[in-house]
C-alpha positions as CSV (number, residue, x, y, z in Angstrom):
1,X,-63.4,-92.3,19.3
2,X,-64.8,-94.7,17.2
3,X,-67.0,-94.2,13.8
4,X,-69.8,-96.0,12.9
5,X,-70.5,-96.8,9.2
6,X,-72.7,-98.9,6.5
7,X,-71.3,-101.8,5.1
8,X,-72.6,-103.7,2.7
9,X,-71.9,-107.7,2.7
10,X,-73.8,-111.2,1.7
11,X,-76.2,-111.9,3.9
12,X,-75.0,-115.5,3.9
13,X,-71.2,-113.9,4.9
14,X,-72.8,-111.6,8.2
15,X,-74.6,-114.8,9.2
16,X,-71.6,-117.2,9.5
17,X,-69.5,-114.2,11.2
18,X,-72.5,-113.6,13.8
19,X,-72.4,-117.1,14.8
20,X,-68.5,-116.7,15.1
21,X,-68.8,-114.1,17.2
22,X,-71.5,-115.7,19.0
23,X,-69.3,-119.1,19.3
24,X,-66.6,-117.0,21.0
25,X,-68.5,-114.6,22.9
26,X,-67.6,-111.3,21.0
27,X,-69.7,-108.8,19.1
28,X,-69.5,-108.7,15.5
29,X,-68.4,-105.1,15.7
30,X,-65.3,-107.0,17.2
31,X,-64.9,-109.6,15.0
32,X,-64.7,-107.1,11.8
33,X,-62.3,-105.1,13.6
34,X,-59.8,-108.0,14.4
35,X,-60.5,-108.4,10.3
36,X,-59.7,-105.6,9.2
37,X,-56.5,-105.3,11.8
38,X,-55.2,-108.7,9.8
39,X,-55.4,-107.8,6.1
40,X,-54.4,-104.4,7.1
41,X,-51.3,-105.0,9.0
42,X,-50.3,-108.1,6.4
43,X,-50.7,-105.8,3.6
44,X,-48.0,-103.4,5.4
45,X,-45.7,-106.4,5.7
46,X,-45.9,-107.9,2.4
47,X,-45.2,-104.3,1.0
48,X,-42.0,-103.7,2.2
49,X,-41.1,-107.3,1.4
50,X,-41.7,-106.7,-2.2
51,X,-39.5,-103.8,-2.5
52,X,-36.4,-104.6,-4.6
53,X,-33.7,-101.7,-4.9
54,X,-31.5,-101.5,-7.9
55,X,-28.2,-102.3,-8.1
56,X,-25.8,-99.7,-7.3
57,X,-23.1,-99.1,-9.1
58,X,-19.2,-99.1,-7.7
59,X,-17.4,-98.0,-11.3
60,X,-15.0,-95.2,-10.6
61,X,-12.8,-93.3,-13.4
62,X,-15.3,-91.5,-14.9
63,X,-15.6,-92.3,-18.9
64,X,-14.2,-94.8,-21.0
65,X,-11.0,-93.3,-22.9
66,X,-12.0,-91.7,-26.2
67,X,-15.6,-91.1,-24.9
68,X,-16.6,-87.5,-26.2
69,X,-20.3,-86.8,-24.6
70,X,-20.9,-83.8,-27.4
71,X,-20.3,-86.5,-30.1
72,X,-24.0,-87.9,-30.8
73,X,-22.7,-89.8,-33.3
74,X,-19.8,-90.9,-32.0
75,X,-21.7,-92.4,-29.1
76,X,-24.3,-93.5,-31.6
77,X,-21.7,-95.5,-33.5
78,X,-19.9,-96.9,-30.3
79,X,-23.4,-98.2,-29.3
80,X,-24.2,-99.9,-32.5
81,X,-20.6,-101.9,-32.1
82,X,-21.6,-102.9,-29.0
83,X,-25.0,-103.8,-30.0
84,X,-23.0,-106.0,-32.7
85,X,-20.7,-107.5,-30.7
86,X,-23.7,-108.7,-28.2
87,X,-25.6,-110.4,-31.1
88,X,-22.8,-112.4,-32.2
């Protein structure tokens, strides 16, 4: 069933898309719906283009030798070295 609605656009925009419709032999009702179907349905596609997934990782082995997850400092410190060792 179809809705009807107000919308509000420039006068100067309704007037070029009546002749259009005109020129073609359509209503204008038909013209915004073939509109609205365009940006609609491009919006979906560009969407799902956009959509980057993050790398997944494939390490196996669990942690690092010597890696103790209940030493905060421990990790603290091992993080610092790295931290050194990348600004070298």
């Amino acid at each position: 069933m179809a809705e009807r609605t107000t919308v509000r656009l420039p006068e100067a925009l309704v007037k070029r898309a009546k002749r259009k419709a005109a020129a073609e032999g359509r209503s204008l009702t038909a013209l915004i719906e073939e509109g609205l179907r365009r940006v609609l349905d491009a919006h979906s596609t560009v969407a799902k283009a956009e959509r980057i997934l993050p790398p997944v990782s494939t390490a196996t082995g669990g942690l690092m030798p010597g890696i103790d997850l209940d030493d905060a400092a421990a990790l603290q410190a091992i993080d610092d070295r790295e931290r050194a060792e990348r600004l070298k």
